[in-house]
Biotite code that builds the C-alpha atoms (Angstrom):
import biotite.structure as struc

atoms = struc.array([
    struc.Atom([-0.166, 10.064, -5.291], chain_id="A", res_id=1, res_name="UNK", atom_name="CA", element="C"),
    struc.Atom([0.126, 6.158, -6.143], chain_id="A", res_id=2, res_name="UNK", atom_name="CA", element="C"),
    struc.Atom([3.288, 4.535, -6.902], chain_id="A", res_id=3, res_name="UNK", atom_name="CA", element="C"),
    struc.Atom([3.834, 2.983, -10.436], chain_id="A", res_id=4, res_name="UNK", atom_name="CA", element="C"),
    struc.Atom([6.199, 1.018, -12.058], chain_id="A", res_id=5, res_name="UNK", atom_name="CA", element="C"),
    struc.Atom([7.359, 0.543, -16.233], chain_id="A", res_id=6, res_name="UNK", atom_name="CA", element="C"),
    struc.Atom([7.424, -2.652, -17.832], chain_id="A", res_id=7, res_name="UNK", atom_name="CA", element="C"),
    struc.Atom([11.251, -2.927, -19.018], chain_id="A", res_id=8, res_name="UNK", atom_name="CA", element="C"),
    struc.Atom([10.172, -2.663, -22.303], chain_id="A", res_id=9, res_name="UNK", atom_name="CA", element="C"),
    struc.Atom([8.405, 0.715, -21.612], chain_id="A", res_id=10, res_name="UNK", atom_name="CA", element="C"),
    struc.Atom([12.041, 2.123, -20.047], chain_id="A", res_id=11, res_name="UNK", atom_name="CA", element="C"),
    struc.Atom([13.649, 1.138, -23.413], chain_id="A", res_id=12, res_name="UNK", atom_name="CA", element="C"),
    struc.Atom([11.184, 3.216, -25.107], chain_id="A", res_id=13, res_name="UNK", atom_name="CA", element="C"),
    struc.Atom([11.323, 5.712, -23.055], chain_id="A", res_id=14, res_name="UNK", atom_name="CA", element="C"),
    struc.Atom([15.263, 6.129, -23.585], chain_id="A", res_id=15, res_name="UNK", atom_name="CA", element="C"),
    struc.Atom([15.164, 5.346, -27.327], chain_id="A", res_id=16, res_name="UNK", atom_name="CA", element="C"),
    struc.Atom([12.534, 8.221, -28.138], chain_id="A", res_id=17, res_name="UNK", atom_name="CA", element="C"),
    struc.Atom([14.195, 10.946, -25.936], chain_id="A", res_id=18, res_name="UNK", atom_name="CA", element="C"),
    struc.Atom([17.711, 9.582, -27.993], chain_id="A", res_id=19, res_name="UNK", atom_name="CA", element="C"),
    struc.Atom([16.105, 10.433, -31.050], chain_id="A", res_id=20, res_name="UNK", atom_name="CA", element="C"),
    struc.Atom([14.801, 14.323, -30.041], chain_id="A", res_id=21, res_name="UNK", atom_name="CA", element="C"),
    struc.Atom([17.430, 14.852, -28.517], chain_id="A", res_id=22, res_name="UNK", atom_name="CA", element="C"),
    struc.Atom([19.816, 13.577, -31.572], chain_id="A", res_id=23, res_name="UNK", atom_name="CA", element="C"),
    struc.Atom([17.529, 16.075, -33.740], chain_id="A", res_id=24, res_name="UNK", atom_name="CA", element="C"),
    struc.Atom([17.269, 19.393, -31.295], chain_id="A", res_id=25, res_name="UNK", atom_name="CA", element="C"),
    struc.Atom([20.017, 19.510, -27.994], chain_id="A", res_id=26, res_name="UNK", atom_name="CA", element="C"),
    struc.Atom([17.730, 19.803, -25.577], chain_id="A", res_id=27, res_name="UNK", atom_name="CA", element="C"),
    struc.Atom([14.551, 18.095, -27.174], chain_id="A", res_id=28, res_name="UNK", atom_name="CA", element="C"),
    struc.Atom([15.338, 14.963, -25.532], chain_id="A", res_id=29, res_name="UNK", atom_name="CA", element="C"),
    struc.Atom([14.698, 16.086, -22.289], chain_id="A", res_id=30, res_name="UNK", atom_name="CA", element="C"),
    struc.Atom([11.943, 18.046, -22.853], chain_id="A", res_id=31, res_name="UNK", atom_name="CA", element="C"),
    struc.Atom([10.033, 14.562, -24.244], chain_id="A", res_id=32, res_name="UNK", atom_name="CA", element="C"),
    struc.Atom([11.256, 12.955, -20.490], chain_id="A", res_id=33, res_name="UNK", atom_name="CA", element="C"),
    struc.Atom([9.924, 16.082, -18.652], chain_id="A", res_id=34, res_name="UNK", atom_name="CA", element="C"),
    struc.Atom([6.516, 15.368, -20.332], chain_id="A", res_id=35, res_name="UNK", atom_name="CA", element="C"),
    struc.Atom([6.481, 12.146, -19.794], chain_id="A", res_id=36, res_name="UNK", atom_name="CA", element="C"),
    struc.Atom([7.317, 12.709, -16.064], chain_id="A", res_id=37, res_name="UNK", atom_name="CA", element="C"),
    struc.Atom([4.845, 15.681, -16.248], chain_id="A", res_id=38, res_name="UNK", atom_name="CA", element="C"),
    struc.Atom([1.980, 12.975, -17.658], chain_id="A", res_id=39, res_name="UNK", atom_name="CA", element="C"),
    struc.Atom([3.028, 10.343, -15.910], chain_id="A", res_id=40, res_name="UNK", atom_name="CA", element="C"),
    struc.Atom([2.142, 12.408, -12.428], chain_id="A", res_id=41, res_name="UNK", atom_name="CA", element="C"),
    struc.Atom([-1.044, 12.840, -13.791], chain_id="A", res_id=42, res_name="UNK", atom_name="CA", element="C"),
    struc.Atom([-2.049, 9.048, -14.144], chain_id="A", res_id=43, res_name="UNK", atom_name="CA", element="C"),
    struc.Atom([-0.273, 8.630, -10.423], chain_id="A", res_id=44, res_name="UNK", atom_name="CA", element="C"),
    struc.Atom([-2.842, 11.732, -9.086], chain_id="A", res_id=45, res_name="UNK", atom_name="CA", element="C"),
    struc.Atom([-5.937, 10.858, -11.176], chain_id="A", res_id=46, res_name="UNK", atom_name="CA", element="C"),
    struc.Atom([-5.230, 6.956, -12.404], chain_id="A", res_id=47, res_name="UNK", atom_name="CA", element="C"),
    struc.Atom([-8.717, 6.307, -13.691], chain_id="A", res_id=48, res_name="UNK", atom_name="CA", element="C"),
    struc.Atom([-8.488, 9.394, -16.152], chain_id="A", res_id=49, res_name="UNK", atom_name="CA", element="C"),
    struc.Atom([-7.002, 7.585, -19.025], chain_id="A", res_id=50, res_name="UNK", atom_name="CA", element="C"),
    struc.Atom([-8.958, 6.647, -21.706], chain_id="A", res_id=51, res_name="UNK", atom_name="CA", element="C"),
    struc.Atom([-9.643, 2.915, -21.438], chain_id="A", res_id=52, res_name="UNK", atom_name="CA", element="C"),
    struc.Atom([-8.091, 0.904, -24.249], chain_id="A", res_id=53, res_name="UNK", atom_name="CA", element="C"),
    struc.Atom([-9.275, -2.772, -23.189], chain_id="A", res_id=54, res_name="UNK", atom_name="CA", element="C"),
    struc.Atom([-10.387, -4.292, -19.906], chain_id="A", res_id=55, res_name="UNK", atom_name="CA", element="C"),
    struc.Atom([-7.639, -3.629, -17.763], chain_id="A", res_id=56, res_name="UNK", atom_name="CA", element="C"),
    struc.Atom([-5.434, -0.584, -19.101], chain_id="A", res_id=57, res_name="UNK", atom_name="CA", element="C"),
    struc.Atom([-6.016, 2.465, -20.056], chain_id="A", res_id=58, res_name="UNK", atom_name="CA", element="C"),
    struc.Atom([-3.992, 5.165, -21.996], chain_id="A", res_id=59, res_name="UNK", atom_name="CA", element="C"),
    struc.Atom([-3.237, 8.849, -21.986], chain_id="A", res_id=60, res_name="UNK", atom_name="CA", element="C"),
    struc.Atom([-1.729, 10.941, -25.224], chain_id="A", res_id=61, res_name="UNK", atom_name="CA", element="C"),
    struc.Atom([1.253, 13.196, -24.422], chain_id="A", res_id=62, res_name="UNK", atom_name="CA", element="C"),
    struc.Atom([1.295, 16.711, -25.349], chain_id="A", res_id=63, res_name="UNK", atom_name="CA", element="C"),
    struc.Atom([3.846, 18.283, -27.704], chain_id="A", res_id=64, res_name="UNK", atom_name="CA", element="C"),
    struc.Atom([4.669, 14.721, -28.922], chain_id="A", res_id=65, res_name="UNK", atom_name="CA", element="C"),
    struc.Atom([3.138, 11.919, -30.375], chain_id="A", res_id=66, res_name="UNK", atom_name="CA", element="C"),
    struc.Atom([3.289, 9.086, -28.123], chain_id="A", res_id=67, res_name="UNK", atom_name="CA", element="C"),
    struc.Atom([1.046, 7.366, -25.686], chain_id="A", res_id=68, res_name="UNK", atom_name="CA", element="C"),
    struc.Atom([1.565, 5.946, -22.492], chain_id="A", res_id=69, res_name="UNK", atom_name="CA", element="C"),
    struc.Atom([-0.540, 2.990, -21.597], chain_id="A", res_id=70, res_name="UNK", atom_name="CA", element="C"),
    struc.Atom([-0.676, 1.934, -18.133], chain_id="A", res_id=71, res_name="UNK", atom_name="CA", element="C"),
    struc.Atom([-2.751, -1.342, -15.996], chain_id="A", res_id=72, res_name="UNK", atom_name="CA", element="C"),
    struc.Atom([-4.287, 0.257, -13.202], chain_id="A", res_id=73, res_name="UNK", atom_name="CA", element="C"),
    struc.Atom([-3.718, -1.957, -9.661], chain_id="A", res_id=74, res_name="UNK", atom_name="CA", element="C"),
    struc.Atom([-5.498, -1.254, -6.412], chain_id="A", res_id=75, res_name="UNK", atom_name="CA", element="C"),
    struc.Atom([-2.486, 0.772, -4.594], chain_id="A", res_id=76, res_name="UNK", atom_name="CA", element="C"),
    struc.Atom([0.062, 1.403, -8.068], chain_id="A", res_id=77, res_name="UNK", atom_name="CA", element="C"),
    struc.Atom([-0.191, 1.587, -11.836], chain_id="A", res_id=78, res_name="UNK", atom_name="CA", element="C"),
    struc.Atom([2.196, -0.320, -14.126], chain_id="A", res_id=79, res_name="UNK", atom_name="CA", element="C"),
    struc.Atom([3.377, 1.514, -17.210], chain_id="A", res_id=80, res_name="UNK", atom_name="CA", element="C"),
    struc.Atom([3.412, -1.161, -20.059], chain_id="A", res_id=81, res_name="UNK", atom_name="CA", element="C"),
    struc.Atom([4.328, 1.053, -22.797], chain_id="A", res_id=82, res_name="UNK", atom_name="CA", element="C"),
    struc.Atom([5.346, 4.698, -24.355], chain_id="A", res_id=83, res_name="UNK", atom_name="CA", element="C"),
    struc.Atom([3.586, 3.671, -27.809], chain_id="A", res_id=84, res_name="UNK", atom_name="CA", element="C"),
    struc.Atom([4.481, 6.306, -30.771], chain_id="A", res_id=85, res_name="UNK", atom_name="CA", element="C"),
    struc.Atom([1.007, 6.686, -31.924], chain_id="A", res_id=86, res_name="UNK", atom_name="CA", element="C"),
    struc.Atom([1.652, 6.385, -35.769], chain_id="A", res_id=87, res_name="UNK", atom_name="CA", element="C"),
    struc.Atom([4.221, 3.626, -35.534], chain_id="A", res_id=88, res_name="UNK", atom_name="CA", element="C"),
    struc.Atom([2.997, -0.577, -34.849], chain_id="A", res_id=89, res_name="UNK", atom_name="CA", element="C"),
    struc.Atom([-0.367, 0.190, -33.456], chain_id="A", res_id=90, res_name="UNK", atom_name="CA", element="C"),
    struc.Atom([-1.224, -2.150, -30.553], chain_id="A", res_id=91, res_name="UNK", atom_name="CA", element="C"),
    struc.Atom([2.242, -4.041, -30.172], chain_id="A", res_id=92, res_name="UNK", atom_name="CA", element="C"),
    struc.Atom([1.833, -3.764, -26.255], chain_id="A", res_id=93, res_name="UNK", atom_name="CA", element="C"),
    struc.Atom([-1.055, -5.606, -25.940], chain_id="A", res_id=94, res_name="UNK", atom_name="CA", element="C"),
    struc.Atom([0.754, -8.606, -25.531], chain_id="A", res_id=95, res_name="UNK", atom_name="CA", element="C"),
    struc.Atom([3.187, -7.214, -22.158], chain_id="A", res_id=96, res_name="UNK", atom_name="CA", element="C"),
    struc.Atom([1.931, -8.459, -19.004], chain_id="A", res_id=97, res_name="UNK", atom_name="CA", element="C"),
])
């Protein structure tokens, strides 16, 4: 398993969306962070899997919710640049380095 990284960005997301389950259903919150750590050891095990969503990154859709995480695949790592609702500001991350 490869080691990855977030884009800060990507952490804010992260926190923000499990706020809001979790503000809706106790418990929702961390069920969105468990399948996001549950996805995101799935890109670290099998990192060209994603589908590819421009030259250098590549994305994978969660289950259960509907968010995104896109990732740039490096050599030894992969960098998570963002946890992208999928029906909100399509394509903001493009932009993160």
């Amino acid at each position: 398993m490869i080691s990855y990284s977030f884009h800060p960005d990507a952490e804010t997301e992260i926190e923000e969306a499990s706020l809001f389950y979790e503000s809706q259903v106790v418990g929702l919150g961390k069920s969105f962070l468990a399948e996001v750590d549950r996805t995101i050891s799935l890109i670290r095990d099998f990192p060209d899997a994603g589908f590819p969503v421009g030259p250098a990154r590549r994305r994978v859709l969660l289950d259960r919710f509907p968010y995104t995480i896109v990732y740039q695949r490096h050599p030894e790592s992969v960098a998570i640049v963002a946890i992208a609702h999928q029906r909100r500001r399509p394509n903001y991350w493009r932009r993160r380095k």
